[in-house]
N, C-alpha and C positions, 0 to 999 in steps of 0.2 A: 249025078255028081260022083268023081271018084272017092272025093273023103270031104271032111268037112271045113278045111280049109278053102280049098274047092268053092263048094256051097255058100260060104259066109261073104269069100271075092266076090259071087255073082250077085250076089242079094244088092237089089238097089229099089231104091224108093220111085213106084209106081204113079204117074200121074195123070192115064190115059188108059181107058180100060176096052177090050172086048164089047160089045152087047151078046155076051154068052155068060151062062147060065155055071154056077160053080156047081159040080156035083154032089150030092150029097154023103157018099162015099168020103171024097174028100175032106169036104167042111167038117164031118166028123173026126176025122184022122187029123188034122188040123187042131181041132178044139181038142180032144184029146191030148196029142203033143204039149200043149197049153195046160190042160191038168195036173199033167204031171211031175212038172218044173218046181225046180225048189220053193222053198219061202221060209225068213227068218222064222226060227223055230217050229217051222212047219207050219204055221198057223193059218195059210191060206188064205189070206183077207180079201180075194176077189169073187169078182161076178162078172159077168161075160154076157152082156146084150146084144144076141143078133139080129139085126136088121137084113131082112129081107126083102117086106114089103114096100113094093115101091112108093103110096103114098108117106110109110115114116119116114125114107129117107131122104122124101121131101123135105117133108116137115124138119129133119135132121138137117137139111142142107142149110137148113136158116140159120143154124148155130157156127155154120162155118161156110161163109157164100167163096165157093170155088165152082166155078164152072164142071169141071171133071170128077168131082166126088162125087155128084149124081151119078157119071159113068157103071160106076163100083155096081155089082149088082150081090154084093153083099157087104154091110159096115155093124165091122165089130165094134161095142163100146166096150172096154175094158173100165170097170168100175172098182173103188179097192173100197173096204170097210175098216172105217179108221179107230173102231170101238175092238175089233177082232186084230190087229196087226200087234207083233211085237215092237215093243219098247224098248229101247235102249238104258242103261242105269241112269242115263243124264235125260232121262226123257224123250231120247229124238224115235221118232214112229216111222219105221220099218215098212209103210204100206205104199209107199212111193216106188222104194227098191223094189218090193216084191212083184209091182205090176209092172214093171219093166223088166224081171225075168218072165215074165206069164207073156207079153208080147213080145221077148227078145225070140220066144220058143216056139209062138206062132208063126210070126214073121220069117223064121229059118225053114217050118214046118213046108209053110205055104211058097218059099224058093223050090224047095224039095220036088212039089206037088205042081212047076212050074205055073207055078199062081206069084201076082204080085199083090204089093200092098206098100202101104207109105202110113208110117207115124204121123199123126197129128194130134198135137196138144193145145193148139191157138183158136179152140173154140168159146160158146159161151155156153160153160158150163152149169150154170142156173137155167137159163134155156132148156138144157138139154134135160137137163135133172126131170123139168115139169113135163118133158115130151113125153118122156120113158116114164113118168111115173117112181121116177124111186124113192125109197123110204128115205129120211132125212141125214141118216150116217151113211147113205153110200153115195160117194163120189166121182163121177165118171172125171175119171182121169186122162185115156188118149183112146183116140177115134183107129181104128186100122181097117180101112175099107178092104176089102179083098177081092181080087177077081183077076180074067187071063190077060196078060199085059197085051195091049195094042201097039204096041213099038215099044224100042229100045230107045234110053232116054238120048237127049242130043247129045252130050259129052258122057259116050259110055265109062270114061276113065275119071269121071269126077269124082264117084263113089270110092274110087283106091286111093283117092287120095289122102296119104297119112302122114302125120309127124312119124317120123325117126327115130328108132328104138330107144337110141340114147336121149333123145329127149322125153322121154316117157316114163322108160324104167329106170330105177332106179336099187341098186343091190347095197343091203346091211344099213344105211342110212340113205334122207336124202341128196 
């Protein structure tokens, strides 16, 4: 990509994978880009479950029955810990935002690295909790399978599709 404007146009959400193998060169560069992404006060309230092995992502496939997510032949869980997240003075908990810069930076990481992937949050999350085993404050929040795209989606231009500056931003009030 020339710049990251670039990069951010092409990023579209993966629903059809490869049966190739992500390298581990990669996955690492990836997970890293993800480490070092912001979070309110710094506090870093995630955890990052990779799934590799193809019977958990069986087993993982049952918390979200898609045919294609099998495909993936790696599925990140992005988990946030909602005892570690910063607070807001009115209470509201920062661990939400934070794990969607942690996959915003994957997700950009893994365009970069011409790997695809697709956000998913429409699982069942107590399912998933007992697969992985996690402790009771950590909550897997969104799935992001990763692996090499098997085609381009059918409406390449779907992904560009945007509201209109002036419908969005707004300057000194709103």
């Amino acid at each position: 990509m020339e710049n990251f404007y670039e990069l951010a146009k092409s990023r579209y959400s993966v629903r059809c994978y490869l049966d190739k193998q992500v390298e581990e060169e990669k996955l690492n560069y990836i997970l890293e880009c993800g480490r070092v992404a912001p979070s309110a006060a710094n506090y870093q309230p995630w955890h990052v479950v990779v799934i590799r092995d193809h019977e958990m992502r069986k087993k993982l496939s049952g918390t979200y029955n898609r045919a294609w997510f099998l495909q993936a032949p790696v599925i990140l869980v992005l988990c946030g810990d909602h005892t570690q997240g910063w607070k807001r003075a009115d209470g509201k908990d920062h661990t939400d935002v934070d794990i969607s810069i942690i996959a915003d930076h994957i997700t950009l990481a893994a365009a970069e690295q011409g790997l695809g992937t697709c956000w998913i949050c429409n699982f069942d999350a107590k399912k998933c909790s007992e697969i992985l085993q996690l402790p009771a404050h950590i909550e897997p929040i969104t799935y992001l399978p990763l692996g090499y795209p098997d085609n381009v989606p059918d409406n390449t231009a779907r992904h560009l599709v945007r509201k209109s500056t002036d419908q969005i931003i707004h300057w000194d009030k709103f």
